[in-house]
Backbone as CSV, one residue per row, in Angstrom:
resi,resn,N_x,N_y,N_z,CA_x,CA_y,CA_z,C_x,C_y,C_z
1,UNK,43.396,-6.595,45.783,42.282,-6.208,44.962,42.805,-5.877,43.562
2,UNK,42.071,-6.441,42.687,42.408,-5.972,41.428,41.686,-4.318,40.463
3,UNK,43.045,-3.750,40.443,42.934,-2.400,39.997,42.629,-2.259,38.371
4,UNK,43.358,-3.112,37.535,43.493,-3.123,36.324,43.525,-4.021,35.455
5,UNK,43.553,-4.518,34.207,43.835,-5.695,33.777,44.517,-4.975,32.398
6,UNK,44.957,-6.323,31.697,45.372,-5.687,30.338,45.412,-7.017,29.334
7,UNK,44.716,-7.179,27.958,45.259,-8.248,26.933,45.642,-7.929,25.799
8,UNK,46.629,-8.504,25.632,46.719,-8.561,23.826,47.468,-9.748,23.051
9,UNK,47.212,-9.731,21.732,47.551,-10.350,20.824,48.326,-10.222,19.496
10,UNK,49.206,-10.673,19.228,49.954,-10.416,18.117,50.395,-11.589,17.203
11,UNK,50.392,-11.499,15.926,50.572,-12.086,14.829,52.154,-11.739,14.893
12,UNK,52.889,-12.903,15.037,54.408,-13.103,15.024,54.950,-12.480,13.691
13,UNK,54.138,-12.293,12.621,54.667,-12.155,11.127,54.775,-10.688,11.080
14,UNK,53.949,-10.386,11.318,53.562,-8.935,11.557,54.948,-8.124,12.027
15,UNK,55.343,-8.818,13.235,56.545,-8.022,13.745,57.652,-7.953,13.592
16,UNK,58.451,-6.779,12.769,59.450,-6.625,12.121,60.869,-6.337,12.615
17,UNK,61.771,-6.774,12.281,63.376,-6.468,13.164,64.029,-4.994,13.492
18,UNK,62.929,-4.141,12.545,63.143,-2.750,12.776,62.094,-1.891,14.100
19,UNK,61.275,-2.824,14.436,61.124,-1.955,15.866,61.625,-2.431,16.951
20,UNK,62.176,-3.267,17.032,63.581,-3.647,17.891,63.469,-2.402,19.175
21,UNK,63.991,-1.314,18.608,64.718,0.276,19.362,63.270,0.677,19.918
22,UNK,62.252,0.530,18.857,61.010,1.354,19.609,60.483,0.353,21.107
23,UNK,60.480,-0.989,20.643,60.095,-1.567,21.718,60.567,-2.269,22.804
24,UNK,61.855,-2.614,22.667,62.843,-3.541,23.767,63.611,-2.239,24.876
25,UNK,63.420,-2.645,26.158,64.205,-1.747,26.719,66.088,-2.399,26.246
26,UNK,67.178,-1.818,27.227,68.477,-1.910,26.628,68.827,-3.416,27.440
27,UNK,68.123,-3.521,28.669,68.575,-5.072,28.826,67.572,-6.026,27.712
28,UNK,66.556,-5.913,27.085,65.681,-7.171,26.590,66.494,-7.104,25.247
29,UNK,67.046,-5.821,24.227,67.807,-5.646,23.558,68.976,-6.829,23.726
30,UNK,69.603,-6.494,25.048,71.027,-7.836,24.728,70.363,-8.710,24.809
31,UNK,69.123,-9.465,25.376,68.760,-10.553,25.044,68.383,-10.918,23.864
32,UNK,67.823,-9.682,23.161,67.611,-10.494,21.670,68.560,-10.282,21.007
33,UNK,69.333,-10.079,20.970,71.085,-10.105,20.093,71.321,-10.940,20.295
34,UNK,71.545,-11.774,21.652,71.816,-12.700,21.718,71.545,-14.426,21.128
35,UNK,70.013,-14.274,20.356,69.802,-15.476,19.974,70.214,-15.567,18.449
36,UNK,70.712,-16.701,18.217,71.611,-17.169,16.967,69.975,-17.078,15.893
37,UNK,68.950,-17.318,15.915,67.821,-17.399,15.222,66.854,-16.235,15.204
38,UNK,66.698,-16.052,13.899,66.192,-15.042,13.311,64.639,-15.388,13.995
39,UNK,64.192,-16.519,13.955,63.222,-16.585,14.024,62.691,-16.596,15.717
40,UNK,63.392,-16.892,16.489,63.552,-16.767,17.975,63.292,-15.049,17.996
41,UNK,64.142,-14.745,17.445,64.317,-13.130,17.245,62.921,-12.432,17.483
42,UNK,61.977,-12.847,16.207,61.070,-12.470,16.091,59.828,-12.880,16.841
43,UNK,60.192,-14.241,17.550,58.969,-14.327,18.356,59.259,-13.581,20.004
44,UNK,60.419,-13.550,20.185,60.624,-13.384,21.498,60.323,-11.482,21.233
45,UNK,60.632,-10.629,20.299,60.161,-9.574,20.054,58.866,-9.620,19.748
46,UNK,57.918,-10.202,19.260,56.536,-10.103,19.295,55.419,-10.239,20.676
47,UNK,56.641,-11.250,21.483,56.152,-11.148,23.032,56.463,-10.662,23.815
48,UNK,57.139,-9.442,23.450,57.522,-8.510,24.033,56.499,-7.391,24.144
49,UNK,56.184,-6.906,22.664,55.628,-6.159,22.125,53.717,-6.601,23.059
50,UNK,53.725,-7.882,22.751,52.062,-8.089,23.411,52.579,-8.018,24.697
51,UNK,53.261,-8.509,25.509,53.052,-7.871,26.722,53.219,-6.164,27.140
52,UNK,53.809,-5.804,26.491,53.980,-3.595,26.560,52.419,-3.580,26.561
53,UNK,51.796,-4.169,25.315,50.039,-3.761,24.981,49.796,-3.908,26.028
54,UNK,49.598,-4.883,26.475,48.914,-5.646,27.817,49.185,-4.495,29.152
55,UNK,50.487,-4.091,29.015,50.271,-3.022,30.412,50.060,-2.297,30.176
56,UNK,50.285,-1.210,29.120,49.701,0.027,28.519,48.174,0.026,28.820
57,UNK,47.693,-1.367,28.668,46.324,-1.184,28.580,45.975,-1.314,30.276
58,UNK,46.425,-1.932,31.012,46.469,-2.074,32.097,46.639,-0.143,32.648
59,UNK,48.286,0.128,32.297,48.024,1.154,33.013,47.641,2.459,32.811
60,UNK,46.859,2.103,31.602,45.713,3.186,31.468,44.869,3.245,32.543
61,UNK,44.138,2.329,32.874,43.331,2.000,34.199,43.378,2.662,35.504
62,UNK,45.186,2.725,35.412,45.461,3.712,36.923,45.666,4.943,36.517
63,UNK,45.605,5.349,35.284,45.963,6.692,34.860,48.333,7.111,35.162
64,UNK,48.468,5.528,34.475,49.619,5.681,34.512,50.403,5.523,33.156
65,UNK,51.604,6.280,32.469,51.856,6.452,31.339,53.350,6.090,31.386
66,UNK,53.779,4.586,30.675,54.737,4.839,30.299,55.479,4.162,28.530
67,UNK,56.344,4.766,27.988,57.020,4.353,26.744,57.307,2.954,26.678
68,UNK,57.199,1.849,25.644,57.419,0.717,25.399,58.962,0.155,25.958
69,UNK,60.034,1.086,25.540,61.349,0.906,26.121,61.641,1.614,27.673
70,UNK,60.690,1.962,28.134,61.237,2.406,29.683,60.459,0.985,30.314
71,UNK,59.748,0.186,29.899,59.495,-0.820,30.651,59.978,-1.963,30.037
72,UNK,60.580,-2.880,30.740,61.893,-3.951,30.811,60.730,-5.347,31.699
73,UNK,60.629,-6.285,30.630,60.517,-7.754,30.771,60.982,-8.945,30.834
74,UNK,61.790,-9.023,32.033,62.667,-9.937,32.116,61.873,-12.018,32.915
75,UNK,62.766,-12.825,32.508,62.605,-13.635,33.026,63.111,-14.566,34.141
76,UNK,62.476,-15.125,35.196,62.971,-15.576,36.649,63.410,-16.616,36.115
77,UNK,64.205,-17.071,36.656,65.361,-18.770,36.878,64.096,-19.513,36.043
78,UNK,62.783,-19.595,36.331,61.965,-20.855,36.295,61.298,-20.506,34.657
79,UNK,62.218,-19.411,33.977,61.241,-18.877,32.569,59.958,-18.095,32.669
80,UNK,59.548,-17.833,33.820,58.346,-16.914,34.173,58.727,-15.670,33.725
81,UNK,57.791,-14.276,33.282,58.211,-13.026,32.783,57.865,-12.804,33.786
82,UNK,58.702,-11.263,34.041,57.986,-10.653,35.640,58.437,-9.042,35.018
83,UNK,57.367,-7.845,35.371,58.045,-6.576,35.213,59.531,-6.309,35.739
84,UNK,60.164,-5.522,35.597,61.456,-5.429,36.109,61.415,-3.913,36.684
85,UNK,61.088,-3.494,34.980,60.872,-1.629,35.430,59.549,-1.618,34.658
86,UNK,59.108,-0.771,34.804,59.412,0.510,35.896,58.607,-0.166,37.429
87,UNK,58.719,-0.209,38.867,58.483,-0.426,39.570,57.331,0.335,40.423
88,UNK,56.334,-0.087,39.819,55.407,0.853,40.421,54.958,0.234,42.302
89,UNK,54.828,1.320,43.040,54.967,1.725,44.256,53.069,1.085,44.847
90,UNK,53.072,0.172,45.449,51.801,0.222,45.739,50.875,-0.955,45.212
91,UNK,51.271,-1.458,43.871,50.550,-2.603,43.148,51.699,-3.524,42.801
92,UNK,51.087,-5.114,42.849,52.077,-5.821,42.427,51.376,-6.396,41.019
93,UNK,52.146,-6.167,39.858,51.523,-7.265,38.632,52.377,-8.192,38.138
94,UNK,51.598,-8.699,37.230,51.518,-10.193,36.998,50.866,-10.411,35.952
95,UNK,51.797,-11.068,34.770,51.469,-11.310,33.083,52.281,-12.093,32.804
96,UNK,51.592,-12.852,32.249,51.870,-14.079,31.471,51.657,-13.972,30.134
97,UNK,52.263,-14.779,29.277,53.122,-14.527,27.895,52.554,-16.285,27.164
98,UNK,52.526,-15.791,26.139,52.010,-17.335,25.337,51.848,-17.025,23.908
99,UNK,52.729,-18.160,23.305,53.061,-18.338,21.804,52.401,-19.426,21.692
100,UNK,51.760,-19.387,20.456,51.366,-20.422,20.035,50.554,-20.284,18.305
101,UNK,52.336,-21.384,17.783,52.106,-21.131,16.227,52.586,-19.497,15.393
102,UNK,51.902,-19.135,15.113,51.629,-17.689,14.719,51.227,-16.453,15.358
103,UNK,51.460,-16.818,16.638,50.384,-15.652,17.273,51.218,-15.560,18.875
104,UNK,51.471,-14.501,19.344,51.570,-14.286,20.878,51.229,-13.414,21.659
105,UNK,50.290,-13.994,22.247,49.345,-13.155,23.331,49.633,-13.472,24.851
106,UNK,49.320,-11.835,25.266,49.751,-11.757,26.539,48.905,-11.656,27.272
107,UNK,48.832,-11.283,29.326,47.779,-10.856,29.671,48.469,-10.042,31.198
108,UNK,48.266,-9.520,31.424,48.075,-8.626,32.338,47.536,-8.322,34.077
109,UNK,47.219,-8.149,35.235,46.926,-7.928,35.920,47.884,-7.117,36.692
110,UNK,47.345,-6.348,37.434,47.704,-5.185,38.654,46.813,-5.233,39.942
111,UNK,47.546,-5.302,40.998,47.031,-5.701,41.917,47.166,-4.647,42.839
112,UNK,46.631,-4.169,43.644,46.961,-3.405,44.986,47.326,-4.193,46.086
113,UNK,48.647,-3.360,46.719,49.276,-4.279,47.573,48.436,-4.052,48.883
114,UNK,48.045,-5.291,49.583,47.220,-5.428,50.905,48.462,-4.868,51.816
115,UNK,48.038,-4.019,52.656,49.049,-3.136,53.647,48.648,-3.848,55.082
């Protein structure tokens, strides 16, 4: 059953190399050090940033609170994003990530796990 949802959108230009610290946890951090392009830089930090919105807004819904860098967005073998942390107990979610051009918007769902 679906508990929550969450969307957002962001203008790639918009997002600057100085919130880096506010928004990447310390593993998405070595990933963006890692890319030789400034401009990779900035999109892969802007879809970072719309997916945090996206659960924030989500886990407002459950009356759950957490900081942009305590939650970690990593990607599976196949390039899919999947939460990493924080691991919430009970719901499984699921957000998907999309650039396109100037803009990257995310989206959200939380699910309650069928027992």
């Amino acid at each position: 059953m679906i508990a929550a949802i969450g969307i957002d959108i962001v203008r790639i230009s918009r997002v600057k190399p100085n919130l880096r610290d506010k928004v990447l946890s310390p593993e998405e951090i070595t990933l963006y050090d890692s890319f030789g392009s400034e401009v990779r830089k900035q999109e892969f930090l802007a879809g970072r940033f719309a997916i945090k919105e996206a659960l924030v807004k989500a886990f407002t819904g459950i009356n759950r609170a957490f900081s942009f860098p305590e939650m970690c967005v990593l990607n599976d073998e196949s390039g899919k994003p999947h939460l990493e942390k924080p691991v919430l107990k009970g719901f499984r979610v699921l957000i998907s990530l999309s650039h396109e051009k100037e803009y990257a918007t995310a989206f959200c769902i939380l699910e309650t796990e069928q027992s």
